[in-house]
C-alpha positions as CSV (number, residue, x, y, z in Angstrom):
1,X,-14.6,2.8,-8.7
2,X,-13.4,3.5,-5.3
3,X,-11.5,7.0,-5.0
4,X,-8.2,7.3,-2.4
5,X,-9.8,9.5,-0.5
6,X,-13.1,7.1,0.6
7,X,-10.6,4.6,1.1
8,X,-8.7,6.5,3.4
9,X,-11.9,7.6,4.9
10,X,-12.9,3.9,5.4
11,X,-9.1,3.5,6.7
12,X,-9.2,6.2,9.2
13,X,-12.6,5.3,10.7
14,X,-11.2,2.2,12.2
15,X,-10.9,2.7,15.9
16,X,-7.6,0.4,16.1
17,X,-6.3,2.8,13.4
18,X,-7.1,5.8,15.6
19,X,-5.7,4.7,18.6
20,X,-2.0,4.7,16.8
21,X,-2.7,8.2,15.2
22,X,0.0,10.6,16.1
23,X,-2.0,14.3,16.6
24,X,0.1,17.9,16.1
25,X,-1.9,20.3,15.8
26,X,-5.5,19.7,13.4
27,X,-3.2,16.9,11.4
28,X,-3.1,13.4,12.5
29,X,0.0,11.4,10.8
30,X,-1.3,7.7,10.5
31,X,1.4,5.2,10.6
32,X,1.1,1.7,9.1
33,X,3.3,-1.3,9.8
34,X,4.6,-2.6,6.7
35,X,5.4,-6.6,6.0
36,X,7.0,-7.6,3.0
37,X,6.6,-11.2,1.8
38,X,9.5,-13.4,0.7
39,X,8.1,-13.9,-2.8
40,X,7.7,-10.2,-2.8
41,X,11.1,-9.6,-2.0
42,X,12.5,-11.5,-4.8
43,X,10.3,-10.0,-7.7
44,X,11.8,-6.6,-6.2
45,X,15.3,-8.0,-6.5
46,X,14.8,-9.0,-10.1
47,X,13.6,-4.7,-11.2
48,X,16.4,-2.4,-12.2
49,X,17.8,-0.1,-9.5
50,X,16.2,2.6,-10.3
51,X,12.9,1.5,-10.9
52,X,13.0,-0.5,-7.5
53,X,14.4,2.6,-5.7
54,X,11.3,4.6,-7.2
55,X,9.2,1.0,-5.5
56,X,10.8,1.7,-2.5
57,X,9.7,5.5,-2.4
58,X,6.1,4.5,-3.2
59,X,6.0,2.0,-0.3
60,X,7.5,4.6,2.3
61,X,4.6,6.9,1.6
62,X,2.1,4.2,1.4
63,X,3.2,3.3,4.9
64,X,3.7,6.8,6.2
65,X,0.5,8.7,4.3
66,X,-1.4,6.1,3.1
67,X,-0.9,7.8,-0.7
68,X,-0.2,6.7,-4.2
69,X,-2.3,5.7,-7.0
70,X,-4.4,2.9,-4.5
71,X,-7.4,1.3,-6.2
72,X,-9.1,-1.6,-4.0
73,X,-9.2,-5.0,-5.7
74,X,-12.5,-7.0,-6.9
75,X,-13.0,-9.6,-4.8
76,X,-11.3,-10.1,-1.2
77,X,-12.4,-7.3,1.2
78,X,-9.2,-6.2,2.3
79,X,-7.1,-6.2,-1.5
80,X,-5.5,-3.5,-3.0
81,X,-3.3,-2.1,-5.6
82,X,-0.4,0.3,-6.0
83,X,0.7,1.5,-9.2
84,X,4.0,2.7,-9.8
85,X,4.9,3.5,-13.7
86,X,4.1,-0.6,-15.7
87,X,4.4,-2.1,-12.3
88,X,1.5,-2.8,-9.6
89,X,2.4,-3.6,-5.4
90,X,-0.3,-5.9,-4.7
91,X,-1.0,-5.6,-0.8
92,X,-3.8,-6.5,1.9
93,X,-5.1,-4.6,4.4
94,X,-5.7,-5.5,8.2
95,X,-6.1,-2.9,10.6
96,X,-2.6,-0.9,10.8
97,X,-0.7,-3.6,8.8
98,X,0.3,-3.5,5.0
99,X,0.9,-6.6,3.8
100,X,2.7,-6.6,0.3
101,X,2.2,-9.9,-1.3
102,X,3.7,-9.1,-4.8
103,X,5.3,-6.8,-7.1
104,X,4.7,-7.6,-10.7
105,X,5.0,-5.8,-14.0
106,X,0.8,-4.9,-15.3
107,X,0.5,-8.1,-17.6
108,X,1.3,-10.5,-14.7
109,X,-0.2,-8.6,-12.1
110,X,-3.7,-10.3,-11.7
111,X,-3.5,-13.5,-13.1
């Protein structure tokens, strides 16, 4: 199993990644473009407020700190994982952008 902090490791040690690094001080503030997909989108429609403002918080400091429960996918290189309570953010990884792909409740997540 993969731990957050090797993948941020593995994150950070991209040179395209350093290059949009923000520096005060000893702490460097990465900052990841985020792209939602359509189909995306509409799965986050269908969750209750709440939940989906909870979502929403989870995404800001996935694209801000890189930070949440992350576990990289089996499989393609570049997939991961968010979870957030029953749900999971599916995503991929390129460089400095996010690429959500879906939001789906644990039993749907990785048919």
């Amino acid at each position: 199993m993969v731990s957050e902090s090797s993948i941020r490791d593995l994150v950070v040690s991209r040179s395209r990644l350093l290059d949009r690094a923000t520096s005060f001080g000893t702490l460097t503030v990465m900052v990841y473009q985020m792209f939602i997909s359509e189909e995306a989108r509409e799965q986050l429609r269908a969750i209750p407020d709440e939940l989906r403002k909870n979502i929403g918080y989870r995404l800001h400091l996935l694209q801000q700190e890189f930070s949440g429960d992350i576990k990289k996918l089996e499989g393609p290189r570049s997939h991961y994982r968010l979870r957030v309570g029953g749900h999971r953010i599916l995503f991929r990884m390129d460089a400095s952008l996010i690429e959500v792909y879906a939001v789906k409740q644990r039993k749907d997540a990785y048919d």
